[in-house]
Structures are given as C-alpha cells and as structure tokens.
N, C-alpha and C positions, 0 to 999 in steps of 0.2 A: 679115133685116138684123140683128136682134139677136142672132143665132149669130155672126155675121162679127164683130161689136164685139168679142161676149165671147169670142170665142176670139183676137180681136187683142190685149185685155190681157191675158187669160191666158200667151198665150207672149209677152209684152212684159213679166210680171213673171217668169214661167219664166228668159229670157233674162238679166234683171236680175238675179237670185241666181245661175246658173249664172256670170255673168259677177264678180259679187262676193267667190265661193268662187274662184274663179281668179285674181284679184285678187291677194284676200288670201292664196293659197297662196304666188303668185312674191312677194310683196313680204315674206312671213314664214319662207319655204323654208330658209334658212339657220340659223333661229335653231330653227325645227324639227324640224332637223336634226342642232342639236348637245344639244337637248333629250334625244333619242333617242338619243345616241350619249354622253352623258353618264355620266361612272364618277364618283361619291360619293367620297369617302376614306374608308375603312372608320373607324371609330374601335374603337378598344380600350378597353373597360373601366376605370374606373381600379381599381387593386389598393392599397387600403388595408395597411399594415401596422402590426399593435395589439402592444403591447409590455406588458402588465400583470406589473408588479412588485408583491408586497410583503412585507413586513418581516417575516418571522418572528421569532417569539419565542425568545430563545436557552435552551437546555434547560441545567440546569446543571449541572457536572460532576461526574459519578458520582462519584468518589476526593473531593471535597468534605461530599458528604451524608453517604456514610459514614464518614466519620473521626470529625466530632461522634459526640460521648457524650449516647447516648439518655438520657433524664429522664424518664420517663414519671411523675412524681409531679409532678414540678413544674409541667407544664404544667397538671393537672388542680387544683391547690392554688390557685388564684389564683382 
C-alpha cells in the first residue's frame, strides 16, 4: 500500500512540473522568442579628436643679430 501512495505523489508532483514548464513555455513563447531572435545595435566607439597647439617661440631674425656691432669689451666691463 505504501508503494501505490508513494508512487501516486510522485507522478502527481512528476505531473505538476511537467505541466508548469508547459505552462510557462505557451504563456512566455512569444517573448522567448523575440529574446532569441533579438539584434542589439552595434554601437561604435566614440572617436575622440585631440587638437594640441602651442606657442612657439619666435626665433629672431638673422639680418637683425648680425648687423649690430659686436662690443665685446663692453659687455665684459660692467
């Protein structure tokens, strides 16, 4: 008698999940479906663009420095 119980709830809870997984398949089929069959949108990177300027110093013109008249005394005299 006790085999016949326990195999009555056994396939009575057997039954119960088989029937719950089928359940839940029809009533989420749709949404698991487009789960699966779902494309992302790629995304692109974003691309930075760095723009570093700076100031150089202006060098100054050669026909300048040599036209002055060298003094090489005078600088040292002081």
């Amino acid at each position: 008698m006790f085999t016949i119980v326990a195999a009555t709830i056994f396939s009575a809870a057997f039954l119960l999940a088989v029937g719950t997984i089928a359940w839940m398949f029809a009533l989420y089929h749709q949404k698991m479906a487009a789960a699966l069959l779902f494309e992302p949108i790629p995304q692109t990177p974003p691309v930075y663009h760095i723009r570093i300027t700076r100031n150089r110093v202006r060098q100054p013109a050669r026909g300048a420095t040599l036209s002055a008249p060298a003094l090489p005394g005078s600088v040292l005299a002081a």
